[in-house]
N, C-alpha and C positions, 0 to 999 in steps of 0.2 A: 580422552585420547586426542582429542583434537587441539585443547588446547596445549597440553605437553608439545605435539609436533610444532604448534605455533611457536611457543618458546623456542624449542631448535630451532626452527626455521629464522626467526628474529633476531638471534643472537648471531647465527652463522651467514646466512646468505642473503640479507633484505640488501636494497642499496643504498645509496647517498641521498640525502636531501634533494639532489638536483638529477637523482633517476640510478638505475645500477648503473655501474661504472662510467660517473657520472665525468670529466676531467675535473684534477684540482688546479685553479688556478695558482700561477704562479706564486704572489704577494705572498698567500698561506702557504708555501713550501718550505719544514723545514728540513735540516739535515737528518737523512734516514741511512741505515746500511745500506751497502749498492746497489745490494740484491733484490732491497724492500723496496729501493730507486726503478730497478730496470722493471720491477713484478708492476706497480703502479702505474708505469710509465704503460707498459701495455694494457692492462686492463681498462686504464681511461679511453682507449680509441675503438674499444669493440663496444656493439649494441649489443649483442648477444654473448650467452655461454651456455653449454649443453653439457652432458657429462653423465657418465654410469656413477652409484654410489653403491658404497657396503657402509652400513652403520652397525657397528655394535656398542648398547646401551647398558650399563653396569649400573644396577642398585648397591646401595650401601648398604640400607638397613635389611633387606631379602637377600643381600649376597649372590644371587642373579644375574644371569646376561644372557640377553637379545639381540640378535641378530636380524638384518634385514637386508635389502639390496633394492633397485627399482633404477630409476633413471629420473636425470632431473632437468630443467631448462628455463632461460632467464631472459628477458626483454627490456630494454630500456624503453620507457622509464617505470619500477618497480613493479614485472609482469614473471610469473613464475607458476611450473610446474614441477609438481614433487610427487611422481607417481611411485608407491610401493609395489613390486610385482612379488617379492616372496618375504616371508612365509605364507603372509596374508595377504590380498591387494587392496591398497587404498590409496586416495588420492585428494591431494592438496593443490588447489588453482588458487593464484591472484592474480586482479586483471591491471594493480595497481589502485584500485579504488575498496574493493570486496574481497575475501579470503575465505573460500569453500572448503569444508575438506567430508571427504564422502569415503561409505563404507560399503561396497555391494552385498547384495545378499550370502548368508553364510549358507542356507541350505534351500533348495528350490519349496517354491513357496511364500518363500520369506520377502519381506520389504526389503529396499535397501533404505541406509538414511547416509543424512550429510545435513550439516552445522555451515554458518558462515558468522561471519565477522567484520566491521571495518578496517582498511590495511591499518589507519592509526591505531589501531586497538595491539598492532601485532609489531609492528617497528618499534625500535630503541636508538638511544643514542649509538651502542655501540654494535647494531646491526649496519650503521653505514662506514662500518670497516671492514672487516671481517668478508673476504672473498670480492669485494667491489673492492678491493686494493687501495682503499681512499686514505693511506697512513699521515701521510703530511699535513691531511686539512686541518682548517686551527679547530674545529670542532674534535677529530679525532686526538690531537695533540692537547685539548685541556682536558680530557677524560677519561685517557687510557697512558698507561707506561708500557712502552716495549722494552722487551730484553732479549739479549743475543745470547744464546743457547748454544748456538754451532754455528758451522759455515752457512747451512740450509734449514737452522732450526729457530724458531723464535716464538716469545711468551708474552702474547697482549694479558695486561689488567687492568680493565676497567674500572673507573669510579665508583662507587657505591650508588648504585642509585639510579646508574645509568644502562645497567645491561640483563635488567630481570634477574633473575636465579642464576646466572651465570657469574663464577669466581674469576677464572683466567682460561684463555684459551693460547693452545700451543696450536699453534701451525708450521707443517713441513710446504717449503719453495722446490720445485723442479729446478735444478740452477739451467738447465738445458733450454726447458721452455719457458723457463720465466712463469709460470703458471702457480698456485696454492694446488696442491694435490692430497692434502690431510689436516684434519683439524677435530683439535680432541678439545672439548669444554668441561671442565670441572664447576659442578653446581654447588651453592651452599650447605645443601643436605648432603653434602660428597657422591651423589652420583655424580656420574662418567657418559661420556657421549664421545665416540669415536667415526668421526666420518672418514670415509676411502676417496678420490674421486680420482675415476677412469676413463678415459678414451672424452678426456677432454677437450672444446674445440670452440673457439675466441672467435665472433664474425659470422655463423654461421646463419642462415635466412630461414627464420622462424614464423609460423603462421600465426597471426592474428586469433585463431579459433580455440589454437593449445591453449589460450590463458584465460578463457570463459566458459563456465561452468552450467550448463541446461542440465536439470533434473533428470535422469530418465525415468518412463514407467515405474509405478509402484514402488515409488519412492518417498520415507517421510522425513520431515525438515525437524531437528532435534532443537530445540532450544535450552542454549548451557548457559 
């Protein structure tokens, strides 16, 4: 489980080499649609972003789908939380350096456990596009092809090689707030991953403490 989340997590939300939303310098800008212009342009001046999510996750070969919801939040430079509250709760910290992801107890009595990681273990190349709005850098520009779908709709695909088990990903623009509000990933093995994001919010003052991860009681550490 943990490393599936990682993959999502790395494909969709990590940041730029130089932190999440990290600025692109000038030199490396090149021509993007407007939208993928103005979305950029904001997302480089915030340290933070916060956000409700709905995922639902489609198997191919089980024919299957998973639903979940939780809330998520992000720190420059590369700090993040990805707590699940339903169906089951579990939770995902990086502090930028380590990446936790912990399971509480299912029934009293029980241990809880939690896995970690280093953040290099979990970032890709094309995790520092996707949501850090970083389209123009010349790193994003030799690895991935965008395509314009609609007014608000567009199709990053990644290089081979570059973006884990991730085929292409579609993301929906709020044209209102300039924000990424939906982002569906097709995997190699044709599952599906549909992320929601709600009551999102650019700049907001986030604690140091969300993105570090202390064991609590009765707890054992899994090694994957």
């Amino acid at each position: 489980m943990f490393l599936a989340r990682i993959v999502i997590l790395g494909a969709l939300l990590a940041g730029p080499a130089g932190g999440v939303f990290a600025a692109v310098p000038a030199q490396t800008q090149v021509k993007l649609p407007a939208l993928l212009q103005e979305v950029e342009s904001k997302y480089a001046q915030a340290q933070t972003l916060t956000a409700n999510f709905q995922e639902t996750t489609t198997s191919a070969a089980l024919k299957t789908t998973k639903k979940t919801s939780g809330a998520l939040s992000f720190k420059r430079p590369g700090k993040v939380r990805w707590e699940t509250l339903t169906p089951d709760k579990n939770l995902l910290v990086g502090d930028g350096t380590t990446f936790w992801y912990y399971t509480p107890p299912f029934d009293e009595g029980d241990n809880g456990q939690y896995s970690e990681r280093p953040a290099s273990k979990v970032q890709s190349r094309f995790a520092q596009t996707l949501l850090s709005a970083s389209f123009s850098s010349s790193d994003a520009t030799r690895t991935m092809k965008i395509q314009v779908n609609g007014p608000n709709l567009f199709t990053l695909i990644p290089k081979k090689g570059t973006a884990g088990t991730v085929k292409r990903a579609t993301i929906v623009v709020d044209p209102k707030s300039k924000t990424i509000t939906e982002v569906e990933l097709l995997h190699t093995d044709g599952n599906r991953t549909r992320i929601v994001l709600s009551n999102l919010e650019l700049g907001k003052p986030l604690d140091e403490k969300l993105f570090h991860f202390t064991p609590p009681p009765h707890t054992d550490k899994i090694e994957e």
